[in-house]
MMTF fields as JSON, N, C-alpha, C and O atoms, coordinates in Angstrom:
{
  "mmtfVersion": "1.0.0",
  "mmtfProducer": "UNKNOWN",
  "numBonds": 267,
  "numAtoms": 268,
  "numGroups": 67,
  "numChains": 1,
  "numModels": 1,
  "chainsPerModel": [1],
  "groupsPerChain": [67],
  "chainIdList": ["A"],
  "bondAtomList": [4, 2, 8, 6, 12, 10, 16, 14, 20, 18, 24, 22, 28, 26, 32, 30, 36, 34, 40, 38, 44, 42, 48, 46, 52, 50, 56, 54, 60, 58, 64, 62, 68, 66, 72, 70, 76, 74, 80, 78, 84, 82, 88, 86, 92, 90, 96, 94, 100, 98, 104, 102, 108, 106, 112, 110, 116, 114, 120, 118, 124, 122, 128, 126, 132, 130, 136, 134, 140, 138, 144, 142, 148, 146, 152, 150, 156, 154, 160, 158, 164, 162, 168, 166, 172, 170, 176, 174, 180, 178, 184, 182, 188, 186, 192, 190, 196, 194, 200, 198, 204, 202, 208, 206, 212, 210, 216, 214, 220, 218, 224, 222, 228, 226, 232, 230, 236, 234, 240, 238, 244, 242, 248, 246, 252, 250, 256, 254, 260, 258, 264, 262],
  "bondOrderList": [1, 1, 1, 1, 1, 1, 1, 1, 1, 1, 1, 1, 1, 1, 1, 1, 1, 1, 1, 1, 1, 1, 1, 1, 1, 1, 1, 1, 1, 1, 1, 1, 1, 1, 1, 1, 1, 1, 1, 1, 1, 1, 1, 1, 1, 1, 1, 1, 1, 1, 1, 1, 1, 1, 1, 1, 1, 1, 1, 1, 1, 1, 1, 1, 1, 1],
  "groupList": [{"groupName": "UNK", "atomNameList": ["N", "CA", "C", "O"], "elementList": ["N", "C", "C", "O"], "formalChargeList": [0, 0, 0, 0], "bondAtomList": [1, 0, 2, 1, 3, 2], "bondOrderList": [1, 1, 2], "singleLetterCode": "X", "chemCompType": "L-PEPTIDE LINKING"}],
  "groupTypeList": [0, 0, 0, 0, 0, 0, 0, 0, 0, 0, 0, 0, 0, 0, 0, 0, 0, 0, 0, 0, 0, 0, 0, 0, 0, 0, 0, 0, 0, 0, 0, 0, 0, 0, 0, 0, 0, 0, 0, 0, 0, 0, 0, 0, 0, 0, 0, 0, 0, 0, 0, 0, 0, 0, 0, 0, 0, 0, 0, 0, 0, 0, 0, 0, 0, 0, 0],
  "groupIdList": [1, 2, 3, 4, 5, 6, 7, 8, 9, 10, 11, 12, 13, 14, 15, 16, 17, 18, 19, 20, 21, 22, 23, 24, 25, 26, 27, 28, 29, 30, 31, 32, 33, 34, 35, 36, 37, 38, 39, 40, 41, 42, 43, 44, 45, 46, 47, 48, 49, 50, 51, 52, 53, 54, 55, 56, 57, 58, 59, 60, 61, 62, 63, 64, 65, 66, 67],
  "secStructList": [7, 3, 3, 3, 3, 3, 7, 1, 6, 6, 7, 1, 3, 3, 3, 3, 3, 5, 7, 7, 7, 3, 3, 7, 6, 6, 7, 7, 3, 3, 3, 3, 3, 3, 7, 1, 1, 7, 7, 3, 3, 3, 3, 3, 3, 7, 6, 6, 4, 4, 4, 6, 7, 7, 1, 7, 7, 7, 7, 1, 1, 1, 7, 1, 7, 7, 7],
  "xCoordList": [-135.669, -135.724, -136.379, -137.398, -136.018, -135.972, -136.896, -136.72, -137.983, -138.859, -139.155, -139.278, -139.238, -139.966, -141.094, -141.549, -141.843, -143.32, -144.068, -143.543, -145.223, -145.668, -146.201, -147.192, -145.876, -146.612, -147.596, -147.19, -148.797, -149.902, -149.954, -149.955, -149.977, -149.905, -148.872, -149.215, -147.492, -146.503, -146.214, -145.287, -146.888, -146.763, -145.409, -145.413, -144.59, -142.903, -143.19, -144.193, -142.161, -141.364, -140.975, -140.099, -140.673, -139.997, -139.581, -140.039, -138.675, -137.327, -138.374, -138.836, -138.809, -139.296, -138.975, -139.138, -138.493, -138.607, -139.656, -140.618, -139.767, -141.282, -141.338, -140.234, -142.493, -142.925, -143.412, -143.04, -144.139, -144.854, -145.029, -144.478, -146.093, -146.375, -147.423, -147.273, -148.554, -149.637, -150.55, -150.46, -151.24, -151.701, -153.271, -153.937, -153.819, -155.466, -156.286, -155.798, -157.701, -158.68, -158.051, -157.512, -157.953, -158.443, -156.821, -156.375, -155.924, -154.7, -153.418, -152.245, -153.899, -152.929, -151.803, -152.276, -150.538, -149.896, -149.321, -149.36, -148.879, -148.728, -147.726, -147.879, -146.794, -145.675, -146.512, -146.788, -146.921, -146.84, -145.332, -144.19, -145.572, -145.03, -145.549, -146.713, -144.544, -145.124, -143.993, -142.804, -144.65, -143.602, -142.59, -142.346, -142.154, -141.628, -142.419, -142.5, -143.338, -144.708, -145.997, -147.095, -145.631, -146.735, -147.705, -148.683, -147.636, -148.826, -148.415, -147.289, -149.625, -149.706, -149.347, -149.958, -148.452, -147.819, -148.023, -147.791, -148.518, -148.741, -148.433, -148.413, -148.11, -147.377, -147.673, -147.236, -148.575, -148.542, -147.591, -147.363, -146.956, -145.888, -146.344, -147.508, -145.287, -145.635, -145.545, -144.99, -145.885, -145.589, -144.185, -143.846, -143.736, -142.461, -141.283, -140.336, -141.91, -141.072, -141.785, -141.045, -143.13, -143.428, -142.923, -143.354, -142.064, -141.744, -140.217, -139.744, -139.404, -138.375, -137.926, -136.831, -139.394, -139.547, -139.264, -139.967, -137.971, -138.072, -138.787, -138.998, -139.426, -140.435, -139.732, -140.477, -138.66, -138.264, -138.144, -137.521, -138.936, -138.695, -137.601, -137.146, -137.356, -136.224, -136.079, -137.059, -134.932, -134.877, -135.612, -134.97, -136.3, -136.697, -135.617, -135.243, -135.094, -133.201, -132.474, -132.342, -132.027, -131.062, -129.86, -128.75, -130.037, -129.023, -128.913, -128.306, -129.449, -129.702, -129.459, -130.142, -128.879, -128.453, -127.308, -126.432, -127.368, -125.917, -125.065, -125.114, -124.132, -122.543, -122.252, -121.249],
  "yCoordList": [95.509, 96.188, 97.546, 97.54, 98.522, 99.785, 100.21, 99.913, 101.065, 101.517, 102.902, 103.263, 103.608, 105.426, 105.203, 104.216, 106.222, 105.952, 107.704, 108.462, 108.086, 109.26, 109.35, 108.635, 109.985, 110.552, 111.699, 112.736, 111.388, 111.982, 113.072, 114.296, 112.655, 113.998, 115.091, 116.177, 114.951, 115.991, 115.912, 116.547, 115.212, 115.407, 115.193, 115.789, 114.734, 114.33, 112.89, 112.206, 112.613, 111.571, 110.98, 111.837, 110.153, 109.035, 108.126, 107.649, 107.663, 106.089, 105.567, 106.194, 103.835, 103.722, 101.819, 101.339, 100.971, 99.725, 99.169, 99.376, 98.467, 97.285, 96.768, 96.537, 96.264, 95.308, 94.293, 93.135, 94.549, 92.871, 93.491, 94.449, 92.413, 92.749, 92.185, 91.034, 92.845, 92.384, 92.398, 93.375, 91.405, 91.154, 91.299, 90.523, 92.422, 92.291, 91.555, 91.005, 91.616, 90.564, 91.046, 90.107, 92.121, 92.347, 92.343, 93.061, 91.562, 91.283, 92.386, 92.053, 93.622, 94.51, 94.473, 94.352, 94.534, 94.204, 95.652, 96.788, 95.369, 96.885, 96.347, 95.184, 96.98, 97.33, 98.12, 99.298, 97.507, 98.03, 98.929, 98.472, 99.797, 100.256, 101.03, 101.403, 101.21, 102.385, 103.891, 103.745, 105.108, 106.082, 105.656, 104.47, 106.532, 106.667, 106.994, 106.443, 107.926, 107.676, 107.113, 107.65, 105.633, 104.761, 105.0, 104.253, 105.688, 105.973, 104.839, 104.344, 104.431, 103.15, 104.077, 105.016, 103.512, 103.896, 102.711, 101.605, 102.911, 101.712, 102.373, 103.594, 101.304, 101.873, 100.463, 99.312, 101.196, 100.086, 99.853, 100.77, 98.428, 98.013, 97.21, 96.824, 96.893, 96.048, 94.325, 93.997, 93.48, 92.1, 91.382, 90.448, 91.922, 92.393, 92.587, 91.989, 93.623, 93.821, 93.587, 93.24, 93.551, 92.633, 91.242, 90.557, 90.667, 89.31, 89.017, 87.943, 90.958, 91.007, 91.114, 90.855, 91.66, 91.661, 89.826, 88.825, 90.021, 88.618, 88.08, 86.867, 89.18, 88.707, 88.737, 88.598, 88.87, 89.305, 90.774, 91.676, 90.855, 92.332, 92.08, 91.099, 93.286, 94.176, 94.07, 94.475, 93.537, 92.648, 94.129, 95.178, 94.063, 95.296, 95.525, 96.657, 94.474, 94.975, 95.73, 96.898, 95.424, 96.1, 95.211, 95.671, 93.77, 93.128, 92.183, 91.115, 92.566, 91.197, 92.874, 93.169, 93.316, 94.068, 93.51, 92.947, 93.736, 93.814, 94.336, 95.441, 93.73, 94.806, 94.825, 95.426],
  "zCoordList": [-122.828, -124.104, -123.886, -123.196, -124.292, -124.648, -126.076, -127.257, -125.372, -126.9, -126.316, -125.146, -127.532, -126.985, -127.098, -127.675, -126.481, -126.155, -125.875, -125.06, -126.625, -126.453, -125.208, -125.058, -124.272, -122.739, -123.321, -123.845, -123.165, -123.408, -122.287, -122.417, -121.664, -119.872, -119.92, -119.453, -120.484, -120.909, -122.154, -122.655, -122.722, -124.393, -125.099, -126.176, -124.93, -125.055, -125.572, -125.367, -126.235, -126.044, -125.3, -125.18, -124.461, -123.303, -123.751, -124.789, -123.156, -123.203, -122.236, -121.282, -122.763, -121.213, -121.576, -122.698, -120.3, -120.467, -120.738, -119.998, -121.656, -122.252, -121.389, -120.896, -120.649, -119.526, -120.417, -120.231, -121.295, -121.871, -123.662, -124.205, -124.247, -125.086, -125.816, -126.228, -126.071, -125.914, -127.52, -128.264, -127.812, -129.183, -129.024, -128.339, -129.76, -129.317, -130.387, -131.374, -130.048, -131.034, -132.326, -132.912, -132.915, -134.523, -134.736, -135.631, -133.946, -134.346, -134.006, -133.836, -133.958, -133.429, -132.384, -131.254, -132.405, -131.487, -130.572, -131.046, -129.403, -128.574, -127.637, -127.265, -127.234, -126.109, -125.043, -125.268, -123.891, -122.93, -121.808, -121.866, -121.18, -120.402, -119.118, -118.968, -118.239, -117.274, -116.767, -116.485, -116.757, -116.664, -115.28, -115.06, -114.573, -113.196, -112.606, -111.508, -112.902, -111.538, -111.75, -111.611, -112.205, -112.305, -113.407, -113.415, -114.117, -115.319, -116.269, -116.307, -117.149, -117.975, -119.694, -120.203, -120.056, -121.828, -122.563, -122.076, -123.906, -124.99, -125.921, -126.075, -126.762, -127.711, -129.302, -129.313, -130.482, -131.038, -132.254, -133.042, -132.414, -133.516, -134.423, -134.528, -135.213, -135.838, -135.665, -134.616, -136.307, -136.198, -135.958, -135.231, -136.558, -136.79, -135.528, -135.018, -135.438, -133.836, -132.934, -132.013, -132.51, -131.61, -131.576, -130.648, -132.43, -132.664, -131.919, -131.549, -131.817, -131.622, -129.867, -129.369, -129.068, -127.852, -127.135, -127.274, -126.392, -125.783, -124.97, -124.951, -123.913, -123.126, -121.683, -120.714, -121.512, -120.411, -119.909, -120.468, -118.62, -118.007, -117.076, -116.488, -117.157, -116.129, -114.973, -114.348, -114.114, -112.511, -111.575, -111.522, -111.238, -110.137, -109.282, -108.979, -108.874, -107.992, -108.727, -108.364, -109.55, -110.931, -110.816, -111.083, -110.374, -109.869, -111.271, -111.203, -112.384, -113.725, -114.747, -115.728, -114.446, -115.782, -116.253, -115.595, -117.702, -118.701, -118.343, -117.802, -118.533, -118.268, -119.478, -119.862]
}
């Protein structure tokens, strides 16, 4: 799954794959990610669509993509 995400370091917008998705104490939920050169992106949603994240990441081969 696919979410945009603010890059604080170039200040843009980015497409970036969700790796997980993570719920903190006071209930807040967040999409993790990482750019192309390893920097950490979060991103917080709602209940809602955190509900819509399946929980599967992306084959590191590229051998489990959709056709």
């Amino acid at each position: 799954m696919k979410s945009t995400f603010w890059d604080v370091k170039t200040r843009k917008s980015v497409e970036a794959e969700v790796l997980e998705c993570v719920t903190y104490d006071n209930g807040r939920s967040a999409f993790k990610a990482k750019t192309a050169d390893g920097r950490n992106l979060t991103r917080f949603v709602s209940k809602e669509e955190a509900a819509k994240f399946d929980g599967k990441a992306p084959c590191k081969k590229g051998c489990c993509k959709k056709k």
